[in-house]
C-alpha positions as CSV (number, residue, x, y, z in Angstrom):
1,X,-91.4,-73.4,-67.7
2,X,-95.1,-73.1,-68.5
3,X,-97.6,-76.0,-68.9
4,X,-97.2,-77.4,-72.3
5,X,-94.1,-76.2,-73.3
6,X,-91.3,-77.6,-74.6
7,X,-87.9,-77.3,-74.1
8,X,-85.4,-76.3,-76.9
9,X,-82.5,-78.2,-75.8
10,X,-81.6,-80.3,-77.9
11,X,-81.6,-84.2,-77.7
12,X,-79.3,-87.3,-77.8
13,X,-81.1,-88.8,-80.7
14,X,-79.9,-92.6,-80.5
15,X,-77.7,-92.2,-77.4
16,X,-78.4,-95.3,-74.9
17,X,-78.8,-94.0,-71.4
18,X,-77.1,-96.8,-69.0
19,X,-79.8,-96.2,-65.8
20,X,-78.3,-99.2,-64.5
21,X,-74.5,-97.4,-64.8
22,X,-73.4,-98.0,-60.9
23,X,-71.9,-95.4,-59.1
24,X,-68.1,-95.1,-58.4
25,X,-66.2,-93.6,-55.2
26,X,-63.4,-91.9,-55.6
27,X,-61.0,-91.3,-52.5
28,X,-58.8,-88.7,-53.6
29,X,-56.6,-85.9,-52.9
30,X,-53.0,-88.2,-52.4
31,X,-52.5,-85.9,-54.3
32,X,-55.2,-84.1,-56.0
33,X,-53.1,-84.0,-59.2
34,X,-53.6,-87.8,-60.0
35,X,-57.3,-87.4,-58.6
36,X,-57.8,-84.7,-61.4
37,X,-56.7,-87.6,-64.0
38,X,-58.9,-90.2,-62.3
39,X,-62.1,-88.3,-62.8
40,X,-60.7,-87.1,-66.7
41,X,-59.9,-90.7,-67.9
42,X,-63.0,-91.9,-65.9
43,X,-65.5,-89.1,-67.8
44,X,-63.6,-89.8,-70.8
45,X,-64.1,-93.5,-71.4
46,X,-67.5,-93.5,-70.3
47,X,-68.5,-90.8,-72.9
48,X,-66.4,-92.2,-75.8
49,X,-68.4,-95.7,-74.5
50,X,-72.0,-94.2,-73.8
51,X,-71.7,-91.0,-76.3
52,X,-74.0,-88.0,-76.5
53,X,-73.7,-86.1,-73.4
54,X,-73.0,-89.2,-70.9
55,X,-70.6,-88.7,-68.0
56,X,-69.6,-90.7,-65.1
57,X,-72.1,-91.1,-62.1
58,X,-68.7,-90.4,-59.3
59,X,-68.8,-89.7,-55.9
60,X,-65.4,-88.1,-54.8
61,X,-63.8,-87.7,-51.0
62,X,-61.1,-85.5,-51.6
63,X,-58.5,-85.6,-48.2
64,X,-56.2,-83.3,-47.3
65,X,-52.8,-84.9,-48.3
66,X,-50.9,-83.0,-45.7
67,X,-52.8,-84.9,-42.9
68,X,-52.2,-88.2,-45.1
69,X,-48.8,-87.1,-45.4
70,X,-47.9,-86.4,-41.8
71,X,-49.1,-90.2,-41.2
72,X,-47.0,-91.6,-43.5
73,X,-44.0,-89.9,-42.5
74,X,-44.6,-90.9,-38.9
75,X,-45.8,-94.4,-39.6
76,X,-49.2,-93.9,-37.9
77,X,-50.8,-96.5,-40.6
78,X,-53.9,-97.3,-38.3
79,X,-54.4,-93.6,-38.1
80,X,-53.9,-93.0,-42.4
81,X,-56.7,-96.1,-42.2
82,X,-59.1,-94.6,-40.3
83,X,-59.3,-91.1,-42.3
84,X,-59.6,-93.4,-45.6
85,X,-61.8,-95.8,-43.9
86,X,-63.9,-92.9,-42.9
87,X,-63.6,-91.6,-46.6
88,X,-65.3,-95.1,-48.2
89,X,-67.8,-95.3,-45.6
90,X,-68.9,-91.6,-46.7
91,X,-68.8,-92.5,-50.0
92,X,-71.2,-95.2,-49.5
93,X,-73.3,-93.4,-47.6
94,X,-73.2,-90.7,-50.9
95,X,-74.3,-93.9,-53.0
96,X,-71.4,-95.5,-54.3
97,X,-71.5,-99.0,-55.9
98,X,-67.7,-99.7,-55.8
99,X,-65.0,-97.7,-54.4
100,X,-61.3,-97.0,-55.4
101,X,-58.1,-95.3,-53.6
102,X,-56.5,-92.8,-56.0
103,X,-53.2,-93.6,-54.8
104,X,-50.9,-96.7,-55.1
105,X,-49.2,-96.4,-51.8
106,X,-52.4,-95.9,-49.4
107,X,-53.7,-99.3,-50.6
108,X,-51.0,-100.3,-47.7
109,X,-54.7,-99.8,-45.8
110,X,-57.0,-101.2,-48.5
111,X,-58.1,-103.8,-46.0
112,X,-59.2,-100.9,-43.4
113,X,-61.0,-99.5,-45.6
114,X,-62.7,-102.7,-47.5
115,X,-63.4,-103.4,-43.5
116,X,-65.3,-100.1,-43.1
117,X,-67.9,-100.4,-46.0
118,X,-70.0,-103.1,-47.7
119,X,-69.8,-102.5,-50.9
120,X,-66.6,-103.7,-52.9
121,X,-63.0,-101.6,-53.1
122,X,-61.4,-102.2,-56.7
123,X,-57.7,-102.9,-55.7
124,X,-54.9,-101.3,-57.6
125,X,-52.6,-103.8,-58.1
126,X,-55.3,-106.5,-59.1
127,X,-55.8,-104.0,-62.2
128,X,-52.4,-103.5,-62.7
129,X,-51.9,-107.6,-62.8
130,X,-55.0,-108.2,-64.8
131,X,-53.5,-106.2,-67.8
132,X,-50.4,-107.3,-67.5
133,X,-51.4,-110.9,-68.4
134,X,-54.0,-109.4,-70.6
135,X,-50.3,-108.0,-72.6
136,X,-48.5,-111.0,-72.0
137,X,-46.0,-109.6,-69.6
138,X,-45.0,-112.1,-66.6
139,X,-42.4,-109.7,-65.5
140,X,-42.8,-106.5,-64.2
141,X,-40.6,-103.6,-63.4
142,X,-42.3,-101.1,-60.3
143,X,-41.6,-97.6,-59.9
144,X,-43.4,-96.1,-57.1
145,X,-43.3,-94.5,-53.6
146,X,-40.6,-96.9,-51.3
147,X,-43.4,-98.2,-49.5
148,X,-45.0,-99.6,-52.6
149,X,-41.8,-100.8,-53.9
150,X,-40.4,-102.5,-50.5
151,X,-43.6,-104.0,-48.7
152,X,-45.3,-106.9,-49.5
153,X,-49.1,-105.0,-50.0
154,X,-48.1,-104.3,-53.5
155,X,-45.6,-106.1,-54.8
156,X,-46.7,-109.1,-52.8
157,X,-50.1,-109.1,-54.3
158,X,-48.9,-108.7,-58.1
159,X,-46.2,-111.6,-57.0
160,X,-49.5,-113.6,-55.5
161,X,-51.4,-113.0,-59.5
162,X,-48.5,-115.2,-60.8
163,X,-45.9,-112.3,-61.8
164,X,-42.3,-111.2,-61.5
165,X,-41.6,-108.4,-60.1
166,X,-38.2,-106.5,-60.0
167,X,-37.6,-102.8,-58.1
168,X,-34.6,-101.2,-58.3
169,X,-31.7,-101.0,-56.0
170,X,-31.4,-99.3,-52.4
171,X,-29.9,-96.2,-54.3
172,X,-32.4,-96.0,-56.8
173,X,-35.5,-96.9,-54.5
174,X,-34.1,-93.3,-52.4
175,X,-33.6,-91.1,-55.9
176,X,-37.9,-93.1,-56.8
177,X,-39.1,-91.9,-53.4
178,X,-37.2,-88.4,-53.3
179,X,-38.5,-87.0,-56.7
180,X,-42.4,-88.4,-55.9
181,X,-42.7,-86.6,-52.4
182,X,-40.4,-83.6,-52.7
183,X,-41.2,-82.8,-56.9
184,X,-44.3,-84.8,-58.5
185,X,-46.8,-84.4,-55.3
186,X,-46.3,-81.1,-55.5
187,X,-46.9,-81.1,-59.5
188,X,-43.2,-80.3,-60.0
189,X,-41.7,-81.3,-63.1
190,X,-37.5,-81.6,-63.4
191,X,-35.8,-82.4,-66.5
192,X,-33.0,-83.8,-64.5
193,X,-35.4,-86.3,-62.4
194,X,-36.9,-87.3,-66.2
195,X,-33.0,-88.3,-66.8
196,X,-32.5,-90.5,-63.3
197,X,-35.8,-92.0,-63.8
198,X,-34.9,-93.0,-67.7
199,X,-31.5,-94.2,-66.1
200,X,-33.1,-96.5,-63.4
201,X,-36.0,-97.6,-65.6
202,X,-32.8,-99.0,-68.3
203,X,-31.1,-101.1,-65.2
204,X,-34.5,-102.4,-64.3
205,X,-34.7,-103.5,-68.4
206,X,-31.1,-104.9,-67.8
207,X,-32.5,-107.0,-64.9
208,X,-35.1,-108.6,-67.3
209,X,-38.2,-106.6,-67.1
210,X,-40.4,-106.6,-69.7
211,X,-42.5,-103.4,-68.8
212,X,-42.6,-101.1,-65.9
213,X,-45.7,-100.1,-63.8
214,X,-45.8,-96.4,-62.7
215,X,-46.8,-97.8,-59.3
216,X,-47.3,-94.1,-58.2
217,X,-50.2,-91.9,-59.7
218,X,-48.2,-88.7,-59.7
219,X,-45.1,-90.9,-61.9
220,X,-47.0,-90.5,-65.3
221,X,-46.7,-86.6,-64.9
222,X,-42.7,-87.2,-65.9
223,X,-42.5,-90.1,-67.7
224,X,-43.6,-90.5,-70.9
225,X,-43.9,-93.4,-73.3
226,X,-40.4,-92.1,-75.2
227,X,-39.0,-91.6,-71.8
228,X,-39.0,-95.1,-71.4
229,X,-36.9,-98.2,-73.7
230,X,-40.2,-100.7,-72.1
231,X,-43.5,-100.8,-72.5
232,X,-45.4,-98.7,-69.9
233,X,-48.4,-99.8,-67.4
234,X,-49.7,-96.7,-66.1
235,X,-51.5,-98.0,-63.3
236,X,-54.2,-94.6,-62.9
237,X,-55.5,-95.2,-65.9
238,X,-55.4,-99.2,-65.7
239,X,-57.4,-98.4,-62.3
240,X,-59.8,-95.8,-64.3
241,X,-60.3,-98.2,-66.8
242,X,-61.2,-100.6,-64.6
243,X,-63.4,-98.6,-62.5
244,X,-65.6,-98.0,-65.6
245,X,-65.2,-101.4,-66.8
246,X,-67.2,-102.0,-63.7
247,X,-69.5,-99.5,-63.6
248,X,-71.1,-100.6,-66.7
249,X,-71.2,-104.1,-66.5
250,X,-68.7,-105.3,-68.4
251,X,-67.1,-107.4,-65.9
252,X,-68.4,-109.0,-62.8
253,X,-66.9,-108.9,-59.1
254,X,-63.5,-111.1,-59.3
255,X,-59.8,-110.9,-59.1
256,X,-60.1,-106.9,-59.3
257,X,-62.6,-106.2,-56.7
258,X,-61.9,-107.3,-53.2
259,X,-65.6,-109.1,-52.2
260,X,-68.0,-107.3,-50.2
261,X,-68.6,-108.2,-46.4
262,X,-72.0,-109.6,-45.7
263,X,-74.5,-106.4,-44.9
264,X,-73.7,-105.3,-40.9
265,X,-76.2,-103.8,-39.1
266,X,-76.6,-100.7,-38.5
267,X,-78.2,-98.5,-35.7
268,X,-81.7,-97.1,-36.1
């Protein structure tokens, strides 16, 4: 453009531009379907908040699941924790503020990865358990891979924020696990897995729950709000909201955000 000039784009007239808006890390890709709705609901909330033409400031490491995958099906944890742990420390490095796994079940190596970088990692389940009391709910229903729904790294930690949690039976925990991996990761849809999910989701009502957490990002992709006879915590968006929360100030580091290590040093 020449000296002088002036652009004919037109302006944000009254929009407030948050300079100070941090930046958030996404580690995504388990699977990319729920990383998709991450960076939607992320964008979205931050331009309904902001306006104009204001979008999230994201940095995203996108995996390849079938690596994550093959881990997970051969237990090799510390190596699953060392490709996320390498995915934080690069988004860091990319300049982001706070950092989030897109996936309920690979928080099994949150602390790896909190180890790895020095800026904080906003925890799942700590969203999840924030707006449940937020609702009012003290007991909670989880759906989610059987890792998630068997080990104490997530249903532990909402037990530890003062809940109830409930999962359902052997049977049911199979049928949970079965439709995630072999229909919803693969952004399969079955009208007969809708039914067996509304079935389990009434038995966990039965057993006194007062809302259910879709404790798997890939879960909200069959069940809908009518699908289900209690309230619904979909724990993507409870993270995305979270994660923007955050970003622009609204809250400061505490029972979401796992606390940063002190600064280590680092080679010339």
């Amino acid at each position: 453009m020449a000296a002088g000039t002036k652009s004919g784009l037109p302006r944000d007239e009254g929009v407030i531009h948050h300079g100070a808006m941090k930046t958030i890390g996404l580690i995504g890709g388990m699977s990319w379907h729920s990383t998709l709705n991450y960076y939607r609901v992320i964008n979205e909330l931050v331009a309904e908040r902001i306006g104009g033409h204001a979008s999230a400031k994201v940095v995203l490491e996108s995996l390849d699941f079938a690596e994550i995958r093959d881990c997970q099906v051969r237990g090799d944890w510390a190596g699953a924790g060392r490709l996320l742990a390498e995915a934080g420390q690069r988004c860091e490095q990319s300049g982001a503020e706070v950092v989030l796994i897109c996936t309920n079940l690979m928080h099994r190596v949150a602390d790896d990865v909190q180890a790895a970088i020095d800026v904080p990692l906003l925890h799942i389940a700590d969203a999840v358990a924030e707006r449940a009391r937020a609702s009012g709910w003290s007991r909670l229903g989880v759906l989610g891979a059987r890792w998630v729904m068997e080990e104490d790294f997530y249903v532990g930690r909402l037990a530890n924020a003062g809940l109830t949690v409930d999962v359902p039976g052997e049977a049911d925990r199979a049928d949970v696990d079965r439709i995630i991996f072999d229909e919803l990761t693969l952004g399969r849809v079955d009208e007969r897995s809708r039914a067996t999910y509304t079935d389990i989701i009434k038995r966990l009502q039965d057993s006194g729950s007062e809302a259910l957490v879709l404790a798997c990002t890939e879960i909200e992709l069959l069940i809908r709000p009518e699908d289900s006879p209690i309230p619904l915590l979909d724990s993507m968006r409870t993270h995305a909201e979270a994660a923007v929360a955050t970003a622009l100030g609204d809250q400061l580091p505490g029972p979401s955000l796992t606390p940063p290590k002190p600064p280590r040093s680092r080679a010339a």
